[in-house]
C-alpha atoms as an extended CHARMM CRD file, in Angstrom:
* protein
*
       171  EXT
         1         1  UNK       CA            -72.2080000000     -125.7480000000      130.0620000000  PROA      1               0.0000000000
         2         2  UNK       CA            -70.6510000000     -128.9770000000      131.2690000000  PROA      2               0.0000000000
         3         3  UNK       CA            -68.8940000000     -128.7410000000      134.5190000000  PROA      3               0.0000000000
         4         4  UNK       CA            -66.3660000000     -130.5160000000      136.7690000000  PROA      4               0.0000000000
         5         5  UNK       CA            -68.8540000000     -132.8990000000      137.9590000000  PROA      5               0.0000000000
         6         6  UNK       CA            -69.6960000000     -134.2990000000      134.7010000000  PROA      6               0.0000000000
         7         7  UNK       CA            -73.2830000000     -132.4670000000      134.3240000000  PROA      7               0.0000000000
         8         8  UNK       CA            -74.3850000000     -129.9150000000      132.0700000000  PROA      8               0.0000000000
         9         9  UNK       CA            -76.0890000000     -127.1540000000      133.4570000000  PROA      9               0.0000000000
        10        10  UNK       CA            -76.1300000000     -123.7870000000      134.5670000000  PROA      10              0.0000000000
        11        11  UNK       CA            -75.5760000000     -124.7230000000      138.1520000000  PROA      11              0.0000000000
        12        12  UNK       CA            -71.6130000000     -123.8790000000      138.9510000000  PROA      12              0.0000000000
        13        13  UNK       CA            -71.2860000000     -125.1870000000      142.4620000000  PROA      13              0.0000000000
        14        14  UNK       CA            -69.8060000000     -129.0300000000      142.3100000000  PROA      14              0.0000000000
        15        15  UNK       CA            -72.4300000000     -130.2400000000      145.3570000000  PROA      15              0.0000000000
        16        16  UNK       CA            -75.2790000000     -129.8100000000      146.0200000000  PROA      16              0.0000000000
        17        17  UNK       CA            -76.1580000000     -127.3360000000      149.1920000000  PROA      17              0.0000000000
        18        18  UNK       CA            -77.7470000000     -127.8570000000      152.1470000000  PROA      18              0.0000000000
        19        19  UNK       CA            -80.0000000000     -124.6450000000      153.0410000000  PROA      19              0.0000000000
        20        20  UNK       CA            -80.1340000000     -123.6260000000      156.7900000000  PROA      20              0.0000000000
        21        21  UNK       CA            -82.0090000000     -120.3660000000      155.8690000000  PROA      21              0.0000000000
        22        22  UNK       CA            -85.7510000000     -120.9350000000      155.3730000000  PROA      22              0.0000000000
        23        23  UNK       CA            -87.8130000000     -119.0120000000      158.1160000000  PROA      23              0.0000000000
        24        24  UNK       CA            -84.7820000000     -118.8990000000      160.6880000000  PROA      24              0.0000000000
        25        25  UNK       CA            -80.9500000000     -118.8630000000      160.3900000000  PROA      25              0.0000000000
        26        26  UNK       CA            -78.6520000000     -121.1040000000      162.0590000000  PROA      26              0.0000000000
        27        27  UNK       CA            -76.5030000000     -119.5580000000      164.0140000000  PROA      27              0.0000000000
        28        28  UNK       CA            -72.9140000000     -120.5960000000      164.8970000000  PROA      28              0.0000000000
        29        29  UNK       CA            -69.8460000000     -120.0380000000      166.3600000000  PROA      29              0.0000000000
        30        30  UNK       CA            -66.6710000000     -119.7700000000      164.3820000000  PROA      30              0.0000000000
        31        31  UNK       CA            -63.2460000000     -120.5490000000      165.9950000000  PROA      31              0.0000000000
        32        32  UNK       CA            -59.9790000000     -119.9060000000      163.7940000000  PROA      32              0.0000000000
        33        33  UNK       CA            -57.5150000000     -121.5360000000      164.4820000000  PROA      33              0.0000000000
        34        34  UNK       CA            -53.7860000000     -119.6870000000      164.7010000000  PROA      34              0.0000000000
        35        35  UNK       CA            -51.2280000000     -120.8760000000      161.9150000000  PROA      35              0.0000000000
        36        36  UNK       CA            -48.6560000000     -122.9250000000      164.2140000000  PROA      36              0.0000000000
        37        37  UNK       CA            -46.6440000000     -123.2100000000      160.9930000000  PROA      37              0.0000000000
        38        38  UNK       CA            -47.1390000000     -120.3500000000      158.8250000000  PROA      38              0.0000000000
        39        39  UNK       CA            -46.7380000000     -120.6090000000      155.0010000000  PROA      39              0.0000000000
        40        40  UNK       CA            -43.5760000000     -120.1780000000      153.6580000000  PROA      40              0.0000000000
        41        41  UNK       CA            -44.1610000000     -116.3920000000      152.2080000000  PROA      41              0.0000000000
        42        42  UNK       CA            -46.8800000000     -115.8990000000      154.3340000000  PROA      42              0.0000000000
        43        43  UNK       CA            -47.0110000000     -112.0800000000      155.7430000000  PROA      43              0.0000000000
        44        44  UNK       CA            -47.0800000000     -110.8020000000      159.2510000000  PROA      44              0.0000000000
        45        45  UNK       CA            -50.4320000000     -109.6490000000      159.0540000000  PROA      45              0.0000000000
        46        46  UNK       CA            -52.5550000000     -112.2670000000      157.3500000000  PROA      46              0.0000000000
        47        47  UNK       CA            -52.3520000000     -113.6930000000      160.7400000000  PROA      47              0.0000000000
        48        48  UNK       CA            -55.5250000000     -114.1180000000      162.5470000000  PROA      48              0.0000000000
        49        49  UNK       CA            -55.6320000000     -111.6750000000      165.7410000000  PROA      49              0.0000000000
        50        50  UNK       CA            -56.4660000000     -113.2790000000      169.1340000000  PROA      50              0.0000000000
        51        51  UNK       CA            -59.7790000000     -110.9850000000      169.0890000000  PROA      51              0.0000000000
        52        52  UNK       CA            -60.7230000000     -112.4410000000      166.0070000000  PROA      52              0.0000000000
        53        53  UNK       CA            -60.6360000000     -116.0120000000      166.8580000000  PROA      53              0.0000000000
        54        54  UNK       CA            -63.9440000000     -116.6400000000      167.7720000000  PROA      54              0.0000000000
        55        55  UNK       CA            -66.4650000000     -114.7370000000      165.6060000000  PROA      55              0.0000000000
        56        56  UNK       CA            -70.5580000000     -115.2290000000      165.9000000000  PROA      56              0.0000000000
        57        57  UNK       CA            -71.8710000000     -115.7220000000      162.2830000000  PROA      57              0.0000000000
        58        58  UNK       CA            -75.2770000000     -117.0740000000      160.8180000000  PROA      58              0.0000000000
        59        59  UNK       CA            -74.1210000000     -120.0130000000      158.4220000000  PROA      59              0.0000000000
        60        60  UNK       CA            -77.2010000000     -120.0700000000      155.4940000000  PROA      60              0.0000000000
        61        61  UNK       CA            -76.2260000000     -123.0180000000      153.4910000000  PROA      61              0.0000000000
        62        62  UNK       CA            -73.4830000000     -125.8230000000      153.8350000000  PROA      62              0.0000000000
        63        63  UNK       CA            -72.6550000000     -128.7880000000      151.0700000000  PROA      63              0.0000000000
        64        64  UNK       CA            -69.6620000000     -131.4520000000      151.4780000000  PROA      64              0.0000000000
        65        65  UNK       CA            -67.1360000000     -128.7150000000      149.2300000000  PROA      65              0.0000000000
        66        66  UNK       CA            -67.4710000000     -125.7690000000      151.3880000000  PROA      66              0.0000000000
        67        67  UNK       CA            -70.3330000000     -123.2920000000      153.1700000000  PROA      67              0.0000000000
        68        68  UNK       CA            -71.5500000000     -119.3800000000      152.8460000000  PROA      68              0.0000000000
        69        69  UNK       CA            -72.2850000000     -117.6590000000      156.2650000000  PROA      69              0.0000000000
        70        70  UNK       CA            -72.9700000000     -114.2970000000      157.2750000000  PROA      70              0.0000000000
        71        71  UNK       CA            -70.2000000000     -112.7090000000      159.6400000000  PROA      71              0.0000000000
        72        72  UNK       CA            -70.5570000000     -109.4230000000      161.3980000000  PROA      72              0.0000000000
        73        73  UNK       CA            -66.7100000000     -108.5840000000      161.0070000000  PROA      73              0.0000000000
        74        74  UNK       CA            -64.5140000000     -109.6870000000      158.2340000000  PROA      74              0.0000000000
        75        75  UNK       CA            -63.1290000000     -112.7990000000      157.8920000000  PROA      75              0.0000000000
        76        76  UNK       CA            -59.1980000000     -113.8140000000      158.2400000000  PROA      76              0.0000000000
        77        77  UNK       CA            -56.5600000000     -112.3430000000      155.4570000000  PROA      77              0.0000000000
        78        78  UNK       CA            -54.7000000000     -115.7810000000      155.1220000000  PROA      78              0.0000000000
        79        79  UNK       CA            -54.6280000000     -118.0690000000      152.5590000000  PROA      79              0.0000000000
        80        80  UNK       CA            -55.8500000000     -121.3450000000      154.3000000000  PROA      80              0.0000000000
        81        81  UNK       CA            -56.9810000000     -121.3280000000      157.9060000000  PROA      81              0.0000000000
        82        82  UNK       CA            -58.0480000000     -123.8340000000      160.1840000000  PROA      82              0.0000000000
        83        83  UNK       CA            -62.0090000000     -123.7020000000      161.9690000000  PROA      83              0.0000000000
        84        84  UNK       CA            -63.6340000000     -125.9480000000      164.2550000000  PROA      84              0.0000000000
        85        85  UNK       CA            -67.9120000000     -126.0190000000      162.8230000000  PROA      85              0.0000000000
        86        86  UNK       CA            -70.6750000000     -126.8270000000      165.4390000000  PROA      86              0.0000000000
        87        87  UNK       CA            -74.4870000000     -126.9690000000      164.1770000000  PROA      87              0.0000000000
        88        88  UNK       CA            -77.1920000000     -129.4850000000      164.9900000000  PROA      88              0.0000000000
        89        89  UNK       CA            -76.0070000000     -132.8480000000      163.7080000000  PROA      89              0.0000000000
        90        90  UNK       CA            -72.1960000000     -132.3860000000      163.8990000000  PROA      90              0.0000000000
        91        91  UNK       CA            -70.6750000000     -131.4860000000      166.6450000000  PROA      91              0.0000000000
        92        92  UNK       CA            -66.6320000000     -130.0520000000      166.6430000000  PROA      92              0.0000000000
        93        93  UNK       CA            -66.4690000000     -130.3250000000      162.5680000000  PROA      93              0.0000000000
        94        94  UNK       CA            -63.0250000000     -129.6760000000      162.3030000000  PROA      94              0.0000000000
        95        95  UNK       CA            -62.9430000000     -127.8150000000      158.6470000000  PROA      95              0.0000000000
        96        96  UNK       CA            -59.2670000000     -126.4070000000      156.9790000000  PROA      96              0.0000000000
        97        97  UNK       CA            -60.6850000000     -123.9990000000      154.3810000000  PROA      97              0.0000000000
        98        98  UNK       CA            -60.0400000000     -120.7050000000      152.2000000000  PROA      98              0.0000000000
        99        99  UNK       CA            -62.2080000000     -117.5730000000      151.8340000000  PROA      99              0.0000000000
       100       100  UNK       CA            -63.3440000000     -118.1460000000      148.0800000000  PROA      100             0.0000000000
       101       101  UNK       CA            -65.7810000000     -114.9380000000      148.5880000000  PROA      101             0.0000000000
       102       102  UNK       CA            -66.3690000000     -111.8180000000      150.5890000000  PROA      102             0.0000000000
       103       103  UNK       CA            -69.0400000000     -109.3970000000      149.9440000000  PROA      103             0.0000000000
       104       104  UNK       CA            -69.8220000000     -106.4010000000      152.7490000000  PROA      104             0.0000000000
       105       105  UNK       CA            -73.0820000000     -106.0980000000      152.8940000000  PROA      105             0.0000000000
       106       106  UNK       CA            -73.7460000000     -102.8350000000      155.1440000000  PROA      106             0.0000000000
       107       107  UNK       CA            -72.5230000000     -103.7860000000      158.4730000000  PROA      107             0.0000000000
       108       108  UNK       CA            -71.9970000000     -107.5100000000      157.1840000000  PROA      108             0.0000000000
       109       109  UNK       CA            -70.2390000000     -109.6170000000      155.2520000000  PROA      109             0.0000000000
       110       110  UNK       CA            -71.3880000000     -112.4500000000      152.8270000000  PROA      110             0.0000000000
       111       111  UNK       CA            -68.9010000000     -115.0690000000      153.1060000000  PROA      111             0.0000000000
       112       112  UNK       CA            -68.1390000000     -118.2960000000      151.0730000000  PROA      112             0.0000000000
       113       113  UNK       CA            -65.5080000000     -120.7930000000      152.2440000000  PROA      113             0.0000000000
       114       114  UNK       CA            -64.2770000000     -123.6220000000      150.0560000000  PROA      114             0.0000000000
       115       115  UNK       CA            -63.5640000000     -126.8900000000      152.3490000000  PROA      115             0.0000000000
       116       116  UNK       CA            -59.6420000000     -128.0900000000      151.7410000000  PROA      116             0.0000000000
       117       117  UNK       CA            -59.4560000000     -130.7180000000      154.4270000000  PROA      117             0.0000000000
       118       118  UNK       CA            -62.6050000000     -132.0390000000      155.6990000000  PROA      118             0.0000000000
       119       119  UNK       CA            -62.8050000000     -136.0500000000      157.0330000000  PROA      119             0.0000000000
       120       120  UNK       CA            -64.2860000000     -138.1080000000      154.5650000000  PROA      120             0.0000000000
       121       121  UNK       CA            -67.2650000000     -138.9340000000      157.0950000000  PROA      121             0.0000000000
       122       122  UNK       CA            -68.3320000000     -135.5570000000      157.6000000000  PROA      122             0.0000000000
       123       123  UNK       CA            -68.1500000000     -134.9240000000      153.9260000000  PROA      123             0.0000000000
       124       124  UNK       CA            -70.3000000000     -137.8480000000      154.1160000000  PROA      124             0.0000000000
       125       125  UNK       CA            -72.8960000000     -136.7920000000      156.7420000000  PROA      125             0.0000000000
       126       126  UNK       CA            -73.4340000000     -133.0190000000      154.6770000000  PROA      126             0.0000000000
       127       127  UNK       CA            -74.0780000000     -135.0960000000      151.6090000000  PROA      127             0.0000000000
       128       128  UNK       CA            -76.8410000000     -137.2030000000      153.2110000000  PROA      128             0.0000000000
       129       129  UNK       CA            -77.8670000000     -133.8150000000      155.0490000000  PROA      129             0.0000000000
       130       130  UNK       CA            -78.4760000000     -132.4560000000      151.2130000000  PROA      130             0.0000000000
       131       131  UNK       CA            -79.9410000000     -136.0100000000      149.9640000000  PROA      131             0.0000000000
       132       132  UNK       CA            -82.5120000000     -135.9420000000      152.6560000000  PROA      132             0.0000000000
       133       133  UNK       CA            -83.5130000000     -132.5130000000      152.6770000000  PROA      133             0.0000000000
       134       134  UNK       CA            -83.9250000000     -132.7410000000      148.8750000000  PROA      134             0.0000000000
       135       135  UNK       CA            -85.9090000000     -136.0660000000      149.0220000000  PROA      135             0.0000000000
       136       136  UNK       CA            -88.3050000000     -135.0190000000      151.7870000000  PROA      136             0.0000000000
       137       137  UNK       CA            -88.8650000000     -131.3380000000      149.6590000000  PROA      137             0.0000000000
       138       138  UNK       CA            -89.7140000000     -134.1600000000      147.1120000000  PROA      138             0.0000000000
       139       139  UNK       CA            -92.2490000000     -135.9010000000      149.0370000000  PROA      139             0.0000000000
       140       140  UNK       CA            -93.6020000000     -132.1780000000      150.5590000000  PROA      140             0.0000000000
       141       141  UNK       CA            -94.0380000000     -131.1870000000      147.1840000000  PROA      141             0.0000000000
       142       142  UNK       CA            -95.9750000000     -134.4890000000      145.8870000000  PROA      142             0.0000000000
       143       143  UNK       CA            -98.1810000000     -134.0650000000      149.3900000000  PROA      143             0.0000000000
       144       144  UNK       CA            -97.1350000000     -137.3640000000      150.3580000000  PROA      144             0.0000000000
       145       145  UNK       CA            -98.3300000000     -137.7330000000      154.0900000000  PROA      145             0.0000000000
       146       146  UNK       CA            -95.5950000000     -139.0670000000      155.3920000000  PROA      146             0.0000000000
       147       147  UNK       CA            -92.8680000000     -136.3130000000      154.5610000000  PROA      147             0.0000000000
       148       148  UNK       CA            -90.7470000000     -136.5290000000      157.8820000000  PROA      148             0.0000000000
       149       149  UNK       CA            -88.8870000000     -139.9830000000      157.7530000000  PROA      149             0.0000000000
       150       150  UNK       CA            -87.3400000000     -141.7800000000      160.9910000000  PROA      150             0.0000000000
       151       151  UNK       CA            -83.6340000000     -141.8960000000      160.0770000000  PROA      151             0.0000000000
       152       152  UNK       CA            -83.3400000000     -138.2190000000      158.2920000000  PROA      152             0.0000000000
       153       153  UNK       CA            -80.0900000000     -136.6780000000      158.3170000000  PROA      153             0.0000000000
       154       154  UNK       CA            -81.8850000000     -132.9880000000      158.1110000000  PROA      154             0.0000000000
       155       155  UNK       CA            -83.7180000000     -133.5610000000      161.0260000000  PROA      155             0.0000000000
       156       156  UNK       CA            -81.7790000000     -131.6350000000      163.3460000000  PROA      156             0.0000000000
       157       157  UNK       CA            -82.2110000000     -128.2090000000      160.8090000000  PROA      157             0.0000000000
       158       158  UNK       CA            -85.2430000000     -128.7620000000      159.4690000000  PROA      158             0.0000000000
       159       159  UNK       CA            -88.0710000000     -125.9100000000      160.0910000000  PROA      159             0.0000000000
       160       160  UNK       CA            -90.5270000000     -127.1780000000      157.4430000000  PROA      160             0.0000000000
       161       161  UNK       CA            -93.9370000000     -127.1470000000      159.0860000000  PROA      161             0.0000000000
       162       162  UNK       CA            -94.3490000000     -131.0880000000      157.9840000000  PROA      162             0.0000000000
       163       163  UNK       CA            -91.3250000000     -131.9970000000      160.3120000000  PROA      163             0.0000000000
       164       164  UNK       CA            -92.4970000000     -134.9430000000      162.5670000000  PROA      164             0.0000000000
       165       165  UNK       CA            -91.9070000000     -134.1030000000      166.4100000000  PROA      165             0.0000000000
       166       166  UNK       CA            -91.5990000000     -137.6330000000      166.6880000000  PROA      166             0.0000000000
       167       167  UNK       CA            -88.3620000000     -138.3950000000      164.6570000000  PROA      167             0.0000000000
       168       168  UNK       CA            -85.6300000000     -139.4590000000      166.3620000000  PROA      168             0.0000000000
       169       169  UNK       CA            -87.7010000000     -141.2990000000      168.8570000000  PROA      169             0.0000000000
       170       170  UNK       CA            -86.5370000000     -139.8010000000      172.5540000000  PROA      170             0.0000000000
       171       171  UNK       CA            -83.9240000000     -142.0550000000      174.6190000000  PROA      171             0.0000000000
């Protein structure tokens, strides 16, 4: 099957991800932004609520095009909303995104969210995030000894038992 990316595979996602899940869960805060300028057609209640502003979640894997997360109430009816992303590595990600997938899963919901403004640098830093994770599960899964490398963008994430306590070197 050849994709949007130019590659033929099975694989339907257009970057690679970054997984956050592996024997813990990162978890994060979400904060929605309210529309200042709502769409034109936009209805009266596809806007967020004040009480829904700021919802815990557990985000379980993140590329440069968008993330998935686990929320414990569903996320906003709009079209396009605005969040501001913290996790280990970048701080205040300001994100504009759309729900591209909800699935309630008992008293949670799966979520995907595709990324439709994101700063080219923080694009940037995910895909080095997903290049180093990949490359070190690389040298893990030769049994290189030196899997953990000083200037790893994963670092701050990673929960692999090989992870060096060493890298970054303390200030």
């Amino acid at each position: 099957m050849k994709h949007p990316n130019g590659k033929s595979s099975t694989e339907r996602r257009k970057a690679p991800r970054v997984s956050v899940v592996s024997d813990l869960v990162e978890p994060i805060v979400l904060r929605y932004a309210a529309d200042d300028k709502p769409s034109k057609g936009a209805r009266k209640e596809d806007a967020i609520p004040k009480h829904l502003r700021t919802q815990p979640a557990i985000l379980t894997n993140l590329s440069q095009g968008g993330l998935a997360l686990i929320t414990f109430l569903a996320p906003p009816r709009t079209k396009c909303f605005k969040m501001t992303l913290t996790i280990p590595g970048l701080d205040h990600l300001p994100i504009e995104g759309r729900v591209v997938r909800v699935a309630k899963k008992g008293e949670t919901f799966s979520v995907g969210i595709e990324f439709t403004k994101i700063a080219k640098k923080y694009q940037k830093a995910i895909q080095r995030m997903a290049d180093d994770d990949a490359d070190c599960n690389t040298r893990v899964s030769l049994g290189l000894p030196e899997a953990c490398v000083p200037d790893c963008g994963f670092h701050y994430l990673c929960t692999k038992t090989q992870k060096a306590p060493h890298w970054p070197p303390k200030a």
